[in-house]
PASEBA-1860 file (N, C-alpha, C; in nm, 3 decimals):
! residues 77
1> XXXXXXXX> -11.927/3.025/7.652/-11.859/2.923/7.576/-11.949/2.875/7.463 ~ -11.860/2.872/7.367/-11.979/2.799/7.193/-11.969/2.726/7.214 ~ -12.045/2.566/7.161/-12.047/2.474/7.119/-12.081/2.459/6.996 ~ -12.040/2.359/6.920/-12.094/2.341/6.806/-12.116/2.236/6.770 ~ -12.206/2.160/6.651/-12.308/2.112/6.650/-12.180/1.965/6.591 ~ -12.171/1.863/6.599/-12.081/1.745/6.535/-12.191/1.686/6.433 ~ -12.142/1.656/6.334/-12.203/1.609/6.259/-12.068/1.476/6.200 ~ -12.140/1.316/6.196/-12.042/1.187/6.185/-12.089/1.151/5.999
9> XXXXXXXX> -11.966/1.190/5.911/-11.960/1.134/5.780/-11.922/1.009/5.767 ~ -11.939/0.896/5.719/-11.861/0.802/5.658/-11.848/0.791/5.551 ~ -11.698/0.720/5.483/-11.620/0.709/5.332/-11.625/0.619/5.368 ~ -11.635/0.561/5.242/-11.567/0.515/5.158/-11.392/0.508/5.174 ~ -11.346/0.422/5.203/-11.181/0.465/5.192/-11.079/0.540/5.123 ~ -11.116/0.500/5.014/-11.052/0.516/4.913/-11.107/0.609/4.855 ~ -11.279/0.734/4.853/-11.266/0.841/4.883/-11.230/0.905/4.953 ~ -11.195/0.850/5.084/-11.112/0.954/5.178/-10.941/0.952/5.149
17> XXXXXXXX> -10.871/0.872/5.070/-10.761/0.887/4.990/-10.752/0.977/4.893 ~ -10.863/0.965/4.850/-10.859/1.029/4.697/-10.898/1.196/4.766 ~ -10.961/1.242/4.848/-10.958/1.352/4.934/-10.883/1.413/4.931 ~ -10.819/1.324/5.051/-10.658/1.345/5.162/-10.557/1.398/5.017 ~ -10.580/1.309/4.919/-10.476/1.376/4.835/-10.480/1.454/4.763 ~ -10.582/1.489/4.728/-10.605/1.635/4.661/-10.659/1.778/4.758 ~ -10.658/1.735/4.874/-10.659/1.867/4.956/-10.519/1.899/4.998 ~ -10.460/1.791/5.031/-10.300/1.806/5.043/-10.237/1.885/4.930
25> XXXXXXXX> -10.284/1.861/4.801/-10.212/1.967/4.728/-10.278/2.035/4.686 ~ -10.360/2.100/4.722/-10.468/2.207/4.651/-10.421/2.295/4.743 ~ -10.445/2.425/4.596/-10.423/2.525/4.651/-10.549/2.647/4.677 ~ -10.562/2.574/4.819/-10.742/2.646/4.828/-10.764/2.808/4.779 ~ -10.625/2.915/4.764/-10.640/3.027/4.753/-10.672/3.044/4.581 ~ -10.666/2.933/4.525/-10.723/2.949/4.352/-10.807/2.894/4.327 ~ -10.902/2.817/4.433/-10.992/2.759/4.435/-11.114/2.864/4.451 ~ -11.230/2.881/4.301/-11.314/2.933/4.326/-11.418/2.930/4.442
33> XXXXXXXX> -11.428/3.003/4.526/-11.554/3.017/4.590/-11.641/3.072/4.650 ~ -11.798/3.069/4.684/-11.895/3.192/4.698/-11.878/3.276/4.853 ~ -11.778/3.221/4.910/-11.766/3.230/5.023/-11.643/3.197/5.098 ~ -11.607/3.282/5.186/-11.455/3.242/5.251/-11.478/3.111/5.364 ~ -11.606/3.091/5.382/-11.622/2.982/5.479/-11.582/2.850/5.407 ~ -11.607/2.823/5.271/-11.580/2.729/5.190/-11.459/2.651/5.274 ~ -11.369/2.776/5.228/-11.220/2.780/5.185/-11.196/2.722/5.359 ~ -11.230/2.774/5.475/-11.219/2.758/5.610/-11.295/2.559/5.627
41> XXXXXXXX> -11.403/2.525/5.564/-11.449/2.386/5.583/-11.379/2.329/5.524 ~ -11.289/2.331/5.423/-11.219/2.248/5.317/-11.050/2.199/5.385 ~ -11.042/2.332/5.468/-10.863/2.310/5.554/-10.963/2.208/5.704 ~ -11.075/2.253/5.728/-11.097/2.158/5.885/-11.137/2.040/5.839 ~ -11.156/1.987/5.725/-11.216/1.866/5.620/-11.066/1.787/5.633 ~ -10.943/1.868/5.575/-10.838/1.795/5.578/-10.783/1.787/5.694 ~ -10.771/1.865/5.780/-10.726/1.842/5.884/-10.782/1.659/5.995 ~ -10.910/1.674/5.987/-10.979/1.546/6.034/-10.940/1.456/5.977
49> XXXXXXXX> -10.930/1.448/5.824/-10.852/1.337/5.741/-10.683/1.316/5.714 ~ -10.638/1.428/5.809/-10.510/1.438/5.820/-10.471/1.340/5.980 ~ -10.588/1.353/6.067/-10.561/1.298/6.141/-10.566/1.174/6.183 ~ -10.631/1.098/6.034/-10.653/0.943/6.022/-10.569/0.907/5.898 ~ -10.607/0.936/5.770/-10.545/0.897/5.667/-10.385/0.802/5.653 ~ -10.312/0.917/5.695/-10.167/0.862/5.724/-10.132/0.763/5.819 ~ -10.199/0.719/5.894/-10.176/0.638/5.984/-10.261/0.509/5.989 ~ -10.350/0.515/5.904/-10.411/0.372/5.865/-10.411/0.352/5.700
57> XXXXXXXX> -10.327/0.419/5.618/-10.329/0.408/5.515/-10.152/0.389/5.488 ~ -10.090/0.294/5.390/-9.921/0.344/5.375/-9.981/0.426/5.210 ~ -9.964/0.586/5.232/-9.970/0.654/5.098/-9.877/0.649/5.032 ~ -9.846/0.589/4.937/-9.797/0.544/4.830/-9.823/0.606/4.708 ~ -9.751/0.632/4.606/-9.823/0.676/4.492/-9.895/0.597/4.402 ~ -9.855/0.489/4.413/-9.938/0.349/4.374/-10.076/0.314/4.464 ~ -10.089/0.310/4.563/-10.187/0.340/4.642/-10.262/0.425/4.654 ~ -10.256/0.563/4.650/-10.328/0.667/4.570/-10.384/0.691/4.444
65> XXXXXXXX> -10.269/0.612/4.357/-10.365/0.572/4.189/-10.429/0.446/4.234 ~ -10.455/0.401/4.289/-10.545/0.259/4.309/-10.674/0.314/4.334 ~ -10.650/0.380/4.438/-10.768/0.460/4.516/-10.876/0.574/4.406 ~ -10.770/0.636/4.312/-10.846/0.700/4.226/-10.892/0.697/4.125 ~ -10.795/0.508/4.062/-10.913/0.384/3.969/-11.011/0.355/4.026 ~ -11.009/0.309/4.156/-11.148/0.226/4.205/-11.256/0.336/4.256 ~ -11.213/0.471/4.244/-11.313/0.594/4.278/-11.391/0.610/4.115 ~ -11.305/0.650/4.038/-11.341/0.685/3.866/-11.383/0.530/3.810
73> XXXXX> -11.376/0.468/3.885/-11.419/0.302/3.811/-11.582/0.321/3.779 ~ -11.637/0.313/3.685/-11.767/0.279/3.617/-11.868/0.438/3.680 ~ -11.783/0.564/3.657/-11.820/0.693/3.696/-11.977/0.676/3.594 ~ -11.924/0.671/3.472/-12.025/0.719/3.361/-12.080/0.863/3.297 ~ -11.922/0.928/3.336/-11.928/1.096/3.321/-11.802/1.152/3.321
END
């Protein structure tokens, strides 16, 4: 039997909105990358944030542009 190793991130909220909503519509198969594992961490990335997001967040499209003013707020780039 594998185990594997857990590793605990914390967001920001409203980066994990701003996430949740652009992995939801991304289309990882036009998404450049050096490696197919990418593409495999990026669906188990949403999936974990699939399994919180919606249910402590009401996603809104107004709520999602809130989330991605107060992310791009004072970037400086």
């Amino acid at each position: 039997m594998s185990t594997h190793r857990v590793v605990k991130v914390e967001l920001w909220a409203e980066d994990a909105i701003v996430l949740y909503d652009w992995l939801a519509r991304a289309d990882l198969d036009k998404i450049p990358t050096d490696h197919k594992a990418v593409k495999q961490a990026l669906t188990d990335l949403f999936g974990r944030l699939d399994e919180i997001i919606p249910y402590e967040f009401d996603l809104t499209a107004a709520r999602i542009a809130d989330a991605r003013d107060q992310v791009s707020k004072d970037m400086g780039w």
